[in-house]
DSSP file (Angstrom, degrees, kcal/mol; ACC not computed):
  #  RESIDUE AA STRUCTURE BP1 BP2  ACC     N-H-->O    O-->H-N    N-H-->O    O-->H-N    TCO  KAPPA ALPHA  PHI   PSI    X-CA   Y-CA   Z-CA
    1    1 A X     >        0   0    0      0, 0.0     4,-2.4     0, 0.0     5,-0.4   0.000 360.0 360.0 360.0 -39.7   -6.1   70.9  -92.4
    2    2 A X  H >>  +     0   0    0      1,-0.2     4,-3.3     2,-0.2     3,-1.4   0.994 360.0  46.4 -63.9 -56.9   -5.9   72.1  -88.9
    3    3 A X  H 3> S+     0   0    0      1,-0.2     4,-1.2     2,-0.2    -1,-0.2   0.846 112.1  54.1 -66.5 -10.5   -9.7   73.4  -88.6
    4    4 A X  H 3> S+     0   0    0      2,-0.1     4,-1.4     3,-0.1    -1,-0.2   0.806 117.1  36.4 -85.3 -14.4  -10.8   70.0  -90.2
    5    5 A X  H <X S+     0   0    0     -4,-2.4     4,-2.3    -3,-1.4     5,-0.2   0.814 122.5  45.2 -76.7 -21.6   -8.8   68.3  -87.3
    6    6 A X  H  X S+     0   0    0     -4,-3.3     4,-1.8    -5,-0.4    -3,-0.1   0.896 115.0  47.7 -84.2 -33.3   -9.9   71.2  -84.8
    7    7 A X  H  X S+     0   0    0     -4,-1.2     4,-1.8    -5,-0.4    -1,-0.2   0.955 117.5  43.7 -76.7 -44.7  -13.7   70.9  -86.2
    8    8 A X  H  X S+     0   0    0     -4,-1.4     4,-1.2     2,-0.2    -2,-0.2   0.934 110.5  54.7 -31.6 -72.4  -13.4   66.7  -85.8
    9    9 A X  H >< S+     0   0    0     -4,-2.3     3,-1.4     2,-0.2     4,-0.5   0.912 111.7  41.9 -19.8 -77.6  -11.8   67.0  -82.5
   10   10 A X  H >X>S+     0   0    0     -4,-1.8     3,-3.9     1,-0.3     4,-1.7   0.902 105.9  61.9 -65.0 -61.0  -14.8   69.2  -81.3
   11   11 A X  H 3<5S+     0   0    0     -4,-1.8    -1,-0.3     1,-0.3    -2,-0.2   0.714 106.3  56.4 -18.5 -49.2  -17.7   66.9  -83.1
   12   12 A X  T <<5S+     0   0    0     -3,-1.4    -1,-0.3    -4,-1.2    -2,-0.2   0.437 109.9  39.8 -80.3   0.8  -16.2   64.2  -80.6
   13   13 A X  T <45S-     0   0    0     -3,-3.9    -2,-0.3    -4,-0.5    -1,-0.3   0.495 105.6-122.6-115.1 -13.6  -16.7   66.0  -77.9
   14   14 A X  T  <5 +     0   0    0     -4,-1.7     2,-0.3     1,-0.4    -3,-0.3   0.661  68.1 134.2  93.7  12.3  -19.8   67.2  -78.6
   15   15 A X      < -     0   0    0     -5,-1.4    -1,-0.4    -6,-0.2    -2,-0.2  -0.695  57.8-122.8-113.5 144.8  -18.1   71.3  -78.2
   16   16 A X        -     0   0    0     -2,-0.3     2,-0.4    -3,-0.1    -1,-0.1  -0.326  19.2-132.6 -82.5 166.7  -19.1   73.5  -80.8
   17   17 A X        -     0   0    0     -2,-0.1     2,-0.4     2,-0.0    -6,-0.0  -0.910  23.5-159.0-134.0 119.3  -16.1   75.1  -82.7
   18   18 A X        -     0   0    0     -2,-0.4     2,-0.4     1,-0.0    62,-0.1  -0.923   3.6-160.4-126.5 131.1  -16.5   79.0  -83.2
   19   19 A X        -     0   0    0     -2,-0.4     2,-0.0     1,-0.0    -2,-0.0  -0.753  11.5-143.5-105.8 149.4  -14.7   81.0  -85.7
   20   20 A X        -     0   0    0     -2,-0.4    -1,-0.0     2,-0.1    57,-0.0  -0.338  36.1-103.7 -80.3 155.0  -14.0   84.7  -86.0
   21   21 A X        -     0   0    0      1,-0.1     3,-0.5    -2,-0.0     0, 0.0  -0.455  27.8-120.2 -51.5 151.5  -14.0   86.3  -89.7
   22   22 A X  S    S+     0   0    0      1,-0.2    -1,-0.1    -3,-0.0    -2,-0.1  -0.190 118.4  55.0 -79.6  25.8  -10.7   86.9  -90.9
   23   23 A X  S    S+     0   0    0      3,-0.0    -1,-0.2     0, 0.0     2,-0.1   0.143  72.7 126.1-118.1  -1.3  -11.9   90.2  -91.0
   24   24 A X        -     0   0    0     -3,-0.5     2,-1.1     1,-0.1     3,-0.5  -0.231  62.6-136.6 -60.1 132.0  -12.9   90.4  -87.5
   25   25 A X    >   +     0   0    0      1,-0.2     3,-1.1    -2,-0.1     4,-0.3  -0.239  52.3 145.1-102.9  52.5  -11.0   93.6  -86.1
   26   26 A X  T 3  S+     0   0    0     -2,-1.1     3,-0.3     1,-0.3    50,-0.2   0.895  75.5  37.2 -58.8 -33.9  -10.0   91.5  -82.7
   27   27 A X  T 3  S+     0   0    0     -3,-0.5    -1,-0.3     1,-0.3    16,-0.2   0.380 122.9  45.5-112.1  -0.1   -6.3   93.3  -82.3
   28   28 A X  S <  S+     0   0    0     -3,-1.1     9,-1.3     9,-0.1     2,-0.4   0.074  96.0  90.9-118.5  13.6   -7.8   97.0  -83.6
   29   29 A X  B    S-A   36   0A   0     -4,-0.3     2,-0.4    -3,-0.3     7,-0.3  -0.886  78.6-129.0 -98.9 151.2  -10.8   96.9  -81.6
   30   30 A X     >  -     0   0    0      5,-3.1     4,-3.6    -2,-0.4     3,-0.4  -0.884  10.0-160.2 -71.3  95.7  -10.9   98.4  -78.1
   31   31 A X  T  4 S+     0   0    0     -2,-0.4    -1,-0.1     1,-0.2    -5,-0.0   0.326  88.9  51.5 -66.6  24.8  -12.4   95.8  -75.4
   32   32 A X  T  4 S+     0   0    0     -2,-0.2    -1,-0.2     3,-0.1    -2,-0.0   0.550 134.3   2.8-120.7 -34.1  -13.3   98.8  -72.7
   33   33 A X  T  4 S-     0   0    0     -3,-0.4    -2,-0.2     2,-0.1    -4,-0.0   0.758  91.3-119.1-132.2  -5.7  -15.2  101.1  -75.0
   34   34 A X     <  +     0   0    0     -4,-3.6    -3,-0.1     1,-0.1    -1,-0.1   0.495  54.7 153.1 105.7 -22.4  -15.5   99.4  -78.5
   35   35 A X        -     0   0    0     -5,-0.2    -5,-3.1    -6,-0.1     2,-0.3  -0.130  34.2-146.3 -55.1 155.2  -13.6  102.1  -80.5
   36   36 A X  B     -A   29   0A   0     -7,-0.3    -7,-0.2     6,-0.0    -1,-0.1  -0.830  10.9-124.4-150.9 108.3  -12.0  100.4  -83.7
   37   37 A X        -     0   0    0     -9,-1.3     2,-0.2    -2,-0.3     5,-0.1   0.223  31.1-173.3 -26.9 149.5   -8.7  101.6  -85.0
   38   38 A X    >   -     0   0    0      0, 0.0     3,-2.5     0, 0.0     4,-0.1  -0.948  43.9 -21.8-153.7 161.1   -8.7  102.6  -88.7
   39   39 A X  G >  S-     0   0    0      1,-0.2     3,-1.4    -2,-0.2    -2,-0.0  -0.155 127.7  -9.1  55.0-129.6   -5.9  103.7  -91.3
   40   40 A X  G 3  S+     0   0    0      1,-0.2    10,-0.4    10,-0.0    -1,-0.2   0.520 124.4  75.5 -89.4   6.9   -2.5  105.0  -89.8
   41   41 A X  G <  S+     0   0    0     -3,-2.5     2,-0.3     2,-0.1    -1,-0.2   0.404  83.2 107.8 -88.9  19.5   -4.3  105.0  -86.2
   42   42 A X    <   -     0   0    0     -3,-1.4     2,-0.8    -5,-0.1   -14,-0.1  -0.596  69.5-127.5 -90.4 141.7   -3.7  100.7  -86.4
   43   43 A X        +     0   0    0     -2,-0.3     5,-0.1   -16,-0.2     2,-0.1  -0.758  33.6 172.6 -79.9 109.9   -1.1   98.4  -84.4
   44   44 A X  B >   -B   47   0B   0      3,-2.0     3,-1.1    -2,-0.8     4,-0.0  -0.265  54.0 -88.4 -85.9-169.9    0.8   96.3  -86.8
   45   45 A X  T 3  S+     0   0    0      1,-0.3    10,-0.3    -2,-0.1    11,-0.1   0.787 129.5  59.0 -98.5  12.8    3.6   94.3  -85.6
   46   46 A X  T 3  S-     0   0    0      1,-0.4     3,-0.4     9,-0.1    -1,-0.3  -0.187 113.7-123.6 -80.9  37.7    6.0   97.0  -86.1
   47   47 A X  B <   -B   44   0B   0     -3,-1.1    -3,-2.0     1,-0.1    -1,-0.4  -0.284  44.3 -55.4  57.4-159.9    3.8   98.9  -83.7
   48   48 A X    >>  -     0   0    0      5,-1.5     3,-3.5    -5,-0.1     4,-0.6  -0.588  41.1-164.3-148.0  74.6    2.5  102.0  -84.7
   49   49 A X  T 34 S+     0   0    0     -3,-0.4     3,-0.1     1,-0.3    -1,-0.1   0.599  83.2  59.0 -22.1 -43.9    4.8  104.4  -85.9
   50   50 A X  T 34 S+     0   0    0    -10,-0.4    -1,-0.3     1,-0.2    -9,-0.1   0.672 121.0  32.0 -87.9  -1.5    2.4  107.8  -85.7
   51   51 A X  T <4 S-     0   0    0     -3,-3.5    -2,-0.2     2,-0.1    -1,-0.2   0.449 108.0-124.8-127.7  22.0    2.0  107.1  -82.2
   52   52 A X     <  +     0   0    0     -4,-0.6     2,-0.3     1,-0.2    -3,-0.2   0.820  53.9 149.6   9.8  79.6    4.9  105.7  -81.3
   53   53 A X        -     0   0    0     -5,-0.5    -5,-1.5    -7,-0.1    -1,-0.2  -0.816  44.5-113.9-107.4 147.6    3.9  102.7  -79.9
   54   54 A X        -     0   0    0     -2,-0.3    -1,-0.1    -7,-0.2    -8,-0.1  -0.190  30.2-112.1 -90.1-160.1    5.2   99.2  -79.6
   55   55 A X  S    S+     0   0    0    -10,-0.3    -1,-0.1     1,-0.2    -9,-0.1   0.920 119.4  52.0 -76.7 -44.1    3.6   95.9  -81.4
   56   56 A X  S    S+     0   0    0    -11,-0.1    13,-3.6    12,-0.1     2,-0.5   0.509  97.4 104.7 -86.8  -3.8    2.5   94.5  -78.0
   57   57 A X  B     -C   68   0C   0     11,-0.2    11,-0.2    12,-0.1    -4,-0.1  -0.643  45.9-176.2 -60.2 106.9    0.7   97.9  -77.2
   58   58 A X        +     0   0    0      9,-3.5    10,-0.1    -2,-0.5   -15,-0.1   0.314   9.1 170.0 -99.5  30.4   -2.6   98.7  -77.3
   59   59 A X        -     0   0    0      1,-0.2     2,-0.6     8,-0.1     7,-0.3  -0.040  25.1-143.1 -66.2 101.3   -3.4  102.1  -76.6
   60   60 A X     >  -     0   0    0      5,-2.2     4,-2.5     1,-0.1    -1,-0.2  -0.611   6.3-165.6 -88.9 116.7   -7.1  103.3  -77.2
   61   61 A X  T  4 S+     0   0    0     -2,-0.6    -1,-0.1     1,-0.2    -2,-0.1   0.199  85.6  58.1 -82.1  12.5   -7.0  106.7  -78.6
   62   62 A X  T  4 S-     0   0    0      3,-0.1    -1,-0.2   -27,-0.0    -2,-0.0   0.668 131.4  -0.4-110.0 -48.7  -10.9  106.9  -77.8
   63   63 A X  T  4 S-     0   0    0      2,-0.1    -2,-0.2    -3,-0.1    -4,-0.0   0.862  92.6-121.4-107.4 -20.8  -10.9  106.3  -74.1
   64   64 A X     <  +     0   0    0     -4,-2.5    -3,-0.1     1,-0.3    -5,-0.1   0.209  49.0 165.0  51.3  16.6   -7.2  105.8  -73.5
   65   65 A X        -     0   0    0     -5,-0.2    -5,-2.2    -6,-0.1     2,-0.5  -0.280  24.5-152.6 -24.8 119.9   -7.7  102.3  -72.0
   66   66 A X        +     0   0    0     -7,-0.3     2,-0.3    -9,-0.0    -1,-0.1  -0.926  28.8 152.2-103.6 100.7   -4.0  100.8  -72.1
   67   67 A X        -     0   0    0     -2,-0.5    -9,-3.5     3,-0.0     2,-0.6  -0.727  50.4 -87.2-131.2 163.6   -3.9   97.3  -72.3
   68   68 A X  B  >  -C   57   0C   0     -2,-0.3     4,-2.4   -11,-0.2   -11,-0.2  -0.690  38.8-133.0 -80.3 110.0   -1.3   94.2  -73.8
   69   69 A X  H  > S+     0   0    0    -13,-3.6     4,-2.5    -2,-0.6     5,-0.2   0.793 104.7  54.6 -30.7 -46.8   -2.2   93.9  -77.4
   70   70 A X  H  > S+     0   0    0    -14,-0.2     4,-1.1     1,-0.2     3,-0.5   0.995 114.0  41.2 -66.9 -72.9   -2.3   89.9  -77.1
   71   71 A X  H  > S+     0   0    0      1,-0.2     4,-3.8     2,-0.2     3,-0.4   0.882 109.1  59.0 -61.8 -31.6   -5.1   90.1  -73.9
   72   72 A X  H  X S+     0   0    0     -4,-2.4     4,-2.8     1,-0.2    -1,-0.2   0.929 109.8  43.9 -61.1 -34.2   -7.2   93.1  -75.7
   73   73 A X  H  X S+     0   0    0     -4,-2.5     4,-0.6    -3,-0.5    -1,-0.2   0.484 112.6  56.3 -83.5   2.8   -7.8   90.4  -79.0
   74   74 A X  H  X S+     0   0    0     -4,-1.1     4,-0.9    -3,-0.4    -2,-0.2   0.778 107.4  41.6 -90.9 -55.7   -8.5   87.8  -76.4
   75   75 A X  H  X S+     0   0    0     -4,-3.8     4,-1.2     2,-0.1    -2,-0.2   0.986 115.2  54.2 -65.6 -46.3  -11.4   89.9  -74.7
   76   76 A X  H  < S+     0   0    0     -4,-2.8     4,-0.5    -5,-0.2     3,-0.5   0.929 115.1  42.5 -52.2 -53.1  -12.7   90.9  -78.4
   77   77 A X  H  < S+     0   0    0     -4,-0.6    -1,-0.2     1,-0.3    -2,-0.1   0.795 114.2  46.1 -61.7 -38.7  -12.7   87.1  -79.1
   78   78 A X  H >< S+     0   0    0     -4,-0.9     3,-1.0     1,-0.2    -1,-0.3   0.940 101.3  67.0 -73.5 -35.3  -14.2   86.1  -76.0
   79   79 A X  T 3< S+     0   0    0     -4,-1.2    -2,-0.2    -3,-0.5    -1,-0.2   0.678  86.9  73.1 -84.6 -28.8  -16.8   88.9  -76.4
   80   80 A X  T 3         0   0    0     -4,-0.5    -1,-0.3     1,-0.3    -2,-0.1   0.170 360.0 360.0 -88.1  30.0  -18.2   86.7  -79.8
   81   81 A X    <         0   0    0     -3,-1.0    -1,-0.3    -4,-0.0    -2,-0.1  -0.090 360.0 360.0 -61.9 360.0  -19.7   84.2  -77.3
């Protein structure tokens, strides 16, 4: 119900409305280098237990980019633009 009000909504404004795959790997991808988490190297929202990290962590085990979990899936998203 929400994305047929959110898709309505946009139609009346004439703004396009763009959605990610649910499969989209926003919150395990790295925005700095691209790297994408796989297996036991992913942040859930317990963290990430073999690297004892917290939920809100993002720690890229490729470049070592350290970033806030929330802003890394925000550049990934922004990035399908």
């Amino acid at each position: 119900y929400f994305r047929q009000v959110l898709t309505y909504k946009c139609d009346w404004y004439g703004k396009t409305l763009l959605v990610a795959d649910h499969f989209y790997p926003s919150t395990q991808r790295c925005s700095v280098c691209g790297h994408i988490k796989q297996d036991d190297d992913k942040v859930t929202l317990a963290g990430n237990h073999k690297h004892h990290t917290k939920h809100d962590q993002y720690i890229c085990y490729q470049c070592g980019a350290t970033l806030d979990r929330d802003e890394n899936a925000v550049a990934n998203l922004l990035a399908l633009l």
